[in-house]
C-alpha positions in Angstrom: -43.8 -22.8 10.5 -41.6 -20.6 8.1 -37.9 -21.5 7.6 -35.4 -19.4 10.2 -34.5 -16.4 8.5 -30.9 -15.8 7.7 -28.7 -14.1 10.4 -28.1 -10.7 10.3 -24.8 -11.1 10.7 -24.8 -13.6 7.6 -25.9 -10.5 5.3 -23.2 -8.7 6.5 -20.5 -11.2 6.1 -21.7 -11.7 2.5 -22.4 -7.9 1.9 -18.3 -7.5 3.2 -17.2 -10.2 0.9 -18.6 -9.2 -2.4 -17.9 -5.4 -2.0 -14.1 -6.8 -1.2 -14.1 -8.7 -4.5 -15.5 -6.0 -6.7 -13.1 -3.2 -4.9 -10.1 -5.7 -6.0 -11.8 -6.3 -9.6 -11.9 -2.9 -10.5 -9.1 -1.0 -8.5 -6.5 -3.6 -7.1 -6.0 -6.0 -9.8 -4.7 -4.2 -12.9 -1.5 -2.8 -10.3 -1.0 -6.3 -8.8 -0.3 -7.8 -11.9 1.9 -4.9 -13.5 3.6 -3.9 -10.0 7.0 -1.6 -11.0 6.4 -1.9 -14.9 5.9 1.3 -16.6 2.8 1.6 -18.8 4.7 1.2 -22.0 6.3 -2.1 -20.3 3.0 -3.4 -19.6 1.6 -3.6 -23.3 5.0 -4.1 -24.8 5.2 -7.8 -26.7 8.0 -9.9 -24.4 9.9 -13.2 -26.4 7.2 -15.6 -25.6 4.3 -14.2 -26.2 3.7 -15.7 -29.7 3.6 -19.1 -27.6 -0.1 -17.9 -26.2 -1.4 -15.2 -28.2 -5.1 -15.5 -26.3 -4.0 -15.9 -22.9 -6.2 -15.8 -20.0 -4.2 -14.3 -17.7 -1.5 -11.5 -18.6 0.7 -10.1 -15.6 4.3 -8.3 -15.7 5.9 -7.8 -13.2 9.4 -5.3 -12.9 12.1 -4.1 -10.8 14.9 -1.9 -10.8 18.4 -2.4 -10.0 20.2 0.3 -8.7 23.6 -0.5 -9.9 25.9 0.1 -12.8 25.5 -2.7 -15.5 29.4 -3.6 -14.7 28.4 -4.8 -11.4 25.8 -6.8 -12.7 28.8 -8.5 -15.0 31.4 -9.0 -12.6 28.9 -10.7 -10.2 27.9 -13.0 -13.5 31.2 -13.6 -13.9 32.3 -14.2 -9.8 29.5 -17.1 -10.0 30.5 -18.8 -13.0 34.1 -19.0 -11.9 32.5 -20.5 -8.5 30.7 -22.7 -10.3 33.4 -24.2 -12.3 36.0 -24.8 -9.7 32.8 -26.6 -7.4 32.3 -28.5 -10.6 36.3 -29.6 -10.6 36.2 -30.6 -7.3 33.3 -32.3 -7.4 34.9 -34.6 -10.4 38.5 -34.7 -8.8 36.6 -36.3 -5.5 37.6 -36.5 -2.3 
């Protein structure tokens, strides 16, 4: 008696799987890990890189804010105002 030959649908599953995982090598993974960053972002040297200078892994990863760098300041400032008077209630107590 032979063995039972694989399914069919076995052949397909596995077919399906490894063309998924060589579509994502070669045409998904590079924009995952640089998603919003412009090219010259991408290969730019960021503080910390000198920590690992063979990594494994590289990904960067960007955004961008819609909103005058003022904005960004008075909200910086807002919090650490909140922060302060929590902290000075917190140490006056109840």
């Amino acid at each position: 008696m032979t063995a039972p030959a694989f399914p069919k649908r076995g052949h397909v599953a596995l077919g399906s799987i490894a063309f998924a995982a060589i579509l994502y090598r070669l045409l998904l993974r590079r924009p995952i890990l640089n998603w919003g960053a412009t090219h010259a972002e991408a290969n730019a040297r960021l503080p910390g890189d000198e920590l690992l200078e063979e990594a494994d892994g590289v990904a960067t990863r960007a955004i961008t804010i819609d909103a005058p760098a003022s904005a960004l300041v008075m909200e910086q400032k807002m919090l650490r105002g909140i922060k302060r008077r929590a902290e000075r209630l917190a140490a006056e107590g109840p």
